[in-house]
C-alpha positions in Angstrom: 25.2 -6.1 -65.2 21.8 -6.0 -64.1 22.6 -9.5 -62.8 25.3 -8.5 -60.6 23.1 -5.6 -59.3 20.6 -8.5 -58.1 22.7 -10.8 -56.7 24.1 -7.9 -54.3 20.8 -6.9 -53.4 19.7 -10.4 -52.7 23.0 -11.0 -50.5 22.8 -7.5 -48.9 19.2 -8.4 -47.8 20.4 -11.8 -46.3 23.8 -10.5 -44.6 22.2 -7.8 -43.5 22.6 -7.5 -39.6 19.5 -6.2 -37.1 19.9 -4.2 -34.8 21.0 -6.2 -31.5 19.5 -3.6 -29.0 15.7 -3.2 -31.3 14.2 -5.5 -28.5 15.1 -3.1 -25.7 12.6 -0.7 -26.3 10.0 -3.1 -26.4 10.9 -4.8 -23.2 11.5 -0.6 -21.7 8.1 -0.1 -22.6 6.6 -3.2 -21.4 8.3 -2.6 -17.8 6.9 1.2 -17.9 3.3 -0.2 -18.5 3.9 -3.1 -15.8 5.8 -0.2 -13.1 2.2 2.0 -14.1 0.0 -0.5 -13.7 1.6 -2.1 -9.9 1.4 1.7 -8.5 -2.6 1.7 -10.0 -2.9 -1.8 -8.3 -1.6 -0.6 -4.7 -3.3 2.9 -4.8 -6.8 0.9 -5.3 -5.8 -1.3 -2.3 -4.7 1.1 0.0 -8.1 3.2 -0.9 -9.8 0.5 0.0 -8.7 -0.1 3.7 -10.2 1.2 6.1 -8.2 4.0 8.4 -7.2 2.4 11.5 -6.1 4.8 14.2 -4.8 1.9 16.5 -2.7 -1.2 16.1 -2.9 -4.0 18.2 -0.5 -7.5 17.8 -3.1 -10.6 18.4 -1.8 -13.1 19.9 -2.9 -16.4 21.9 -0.8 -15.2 25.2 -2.2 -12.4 27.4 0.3 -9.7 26.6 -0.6 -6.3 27.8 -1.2 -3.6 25.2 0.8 -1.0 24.8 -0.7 2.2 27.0 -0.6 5.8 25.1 -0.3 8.3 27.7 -3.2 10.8 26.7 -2.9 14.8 26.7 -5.9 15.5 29.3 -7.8 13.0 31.9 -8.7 12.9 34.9 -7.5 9.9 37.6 -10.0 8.9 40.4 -10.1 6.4 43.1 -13.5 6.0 42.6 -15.1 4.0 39.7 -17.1 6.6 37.4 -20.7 6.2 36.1 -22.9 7.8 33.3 -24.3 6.8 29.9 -22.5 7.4 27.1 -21.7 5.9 23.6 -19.5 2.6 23.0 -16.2 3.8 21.0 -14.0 0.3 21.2 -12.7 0.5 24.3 -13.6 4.3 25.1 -16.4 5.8 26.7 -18.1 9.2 25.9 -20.2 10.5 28.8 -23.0 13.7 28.6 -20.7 15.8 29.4 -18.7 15.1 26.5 -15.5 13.5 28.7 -14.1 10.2 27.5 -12.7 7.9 30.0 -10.3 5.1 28.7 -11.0 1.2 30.1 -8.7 -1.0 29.6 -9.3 -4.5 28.9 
């Protein structure tokens, strides 16, 4: 009897079936860790840059750039003069006015 009782445990253990699916959750979790860790990754980058108010396309042809019509400036025929500070392609004179050269 107690023979019998062994040899069914032995053939239970053998012909006993996993679980097809018990890999699944190991492969869920390792895609939740990867998902985490991308989104970490591209909020570091994007930290990282610089802000950029203006795009520009570089290219070897002479395209014009793209004019943004601006809320308040003043158009002369005459060619305006003062000191100011360099911002890109803007100029801030004492008066605090900022005239627009294009290049």
């Amino acid at each position: 009897m107690f023979e019998k009782k062994a040899k069914e445990s032995i053939l239970d253990s053998i012909w006993q079936e996993e679980d097809p699916l018990s890999g699944m959750a190991n492969l869920f979790d390792v895609g939740i860790v990867f998902s985490i860790a991308l989104i970490l990754a591209l909020m570091q980058f994007y930290q990282n840059q610089p802000p950029q108010r203006f795009l520009y396309r570089s290219s070897s042809q002479n395209v014009p750039l793209e004019r943004i019509p601006l809320k308040k400036f003043r158009m002369g025929s005459k060619n305006l003069i003062g000191e100011g500070e360099k911002l890109g392609v803007c100029y801030r004179l004492k008066n605090g006015e900022i005239i627009y050269i294009p290049e």
